[in-house]
N, C-alpha and C positions, 0 to 999 in steps of 0.2 A: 553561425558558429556556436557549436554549446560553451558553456563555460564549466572552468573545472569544479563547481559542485553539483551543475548537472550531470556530469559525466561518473561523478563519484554516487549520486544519489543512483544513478542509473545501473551502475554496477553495484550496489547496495540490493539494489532490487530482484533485479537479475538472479542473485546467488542466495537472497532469500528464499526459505521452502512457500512461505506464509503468498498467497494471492493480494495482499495490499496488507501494508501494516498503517499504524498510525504516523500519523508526523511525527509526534514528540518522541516516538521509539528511532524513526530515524532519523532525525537530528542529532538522537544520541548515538547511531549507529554511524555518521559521519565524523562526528564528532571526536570518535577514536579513529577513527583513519586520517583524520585529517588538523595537522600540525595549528596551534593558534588556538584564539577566540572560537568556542562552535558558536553557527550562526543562527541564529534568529529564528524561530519559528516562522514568525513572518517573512523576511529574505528568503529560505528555504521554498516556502510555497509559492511566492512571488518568480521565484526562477525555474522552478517545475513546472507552472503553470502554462508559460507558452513555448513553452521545451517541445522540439520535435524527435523526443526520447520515447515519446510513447507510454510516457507517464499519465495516468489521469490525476488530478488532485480532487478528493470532493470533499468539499468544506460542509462544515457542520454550523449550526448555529443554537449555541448550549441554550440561548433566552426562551427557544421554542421547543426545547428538550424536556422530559422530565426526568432523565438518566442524565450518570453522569460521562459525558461525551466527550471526546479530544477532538484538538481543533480542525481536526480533518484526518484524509484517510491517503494514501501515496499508492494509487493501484500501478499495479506491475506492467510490464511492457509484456506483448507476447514471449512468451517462450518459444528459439527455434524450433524448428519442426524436427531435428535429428532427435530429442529429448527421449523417445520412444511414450510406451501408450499405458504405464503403471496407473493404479488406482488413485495414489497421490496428484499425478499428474495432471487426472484428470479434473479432479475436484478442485486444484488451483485454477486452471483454466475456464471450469466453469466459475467460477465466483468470481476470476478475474474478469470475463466476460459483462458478469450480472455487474460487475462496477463499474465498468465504462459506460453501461445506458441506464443509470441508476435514473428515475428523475427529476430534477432538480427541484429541489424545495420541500421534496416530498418527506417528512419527518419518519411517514410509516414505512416508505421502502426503505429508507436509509437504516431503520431499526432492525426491519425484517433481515437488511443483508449485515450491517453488523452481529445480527445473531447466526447469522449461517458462516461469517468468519470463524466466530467462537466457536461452534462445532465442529470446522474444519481444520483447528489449530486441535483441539480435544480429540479427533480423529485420527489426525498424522502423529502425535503422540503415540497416541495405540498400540497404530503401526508399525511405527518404528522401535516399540517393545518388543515385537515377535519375532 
């Protein structure tokens, strides 16, 4: 059974435009939804972790960074298939994709797909100007 900040991270996710944000942006984006103490970076990713929400967490490790990195990354669950087939759409799902088989440990793919974030947040911006 999930628990209610799986379920709240999960619809966090869902209704963002962004293919994975960082933790610490959603912790704070729980954080206003949700009444009390926000939780813990750590708790947070401890309970996304073996979530069958469809959640990927991929953790960073700043000691082997030479940027400066967040503690990890909250990739998105699929998006239904009714969503249709926009240009936006499409570039979340690929990146959401490229995060789920990111791999592990690997410092230069994690950088390479952190910068294909960055462009695809700079992108939809755009876009969503015209």
């Amino acid at each position: 059974m999930q628990t209610r900040l799986e379920e709240m991270a999960h619809d966090i996710l869902v209704r963002h435009p962004a293919p994975a944000i960082q933790i610490e942006e959603l912790q704070a984006l729980v954080a206003r939804e949700r009444p009390g103490r926000p939780p813990d970076v750590d708790v947070l990713m401890n309970a996304l972790r073996p979530s069958g929400t469809g959640i990927r967490v991929v953790n960073t490790d700043p000691s082997r960074l030479s940027w400066h990195a967040p503690t990890g990354w909250a990739v998105a669950p699929p998006a239904p298939r009714n969503h249709g087939v926009s240009l936006t759409r499409r570039m979340r799902e690929s990146l959401r994709r490229l995060g789920e088989c990111l791999e592990p440990g690997s410092n230069l793919a994690l950088a390479r797909w952190a910068r294909l974030l960055n462009e695809e947040r700079q992108a939809r911006r755009l876009l969503e100007t015209r």
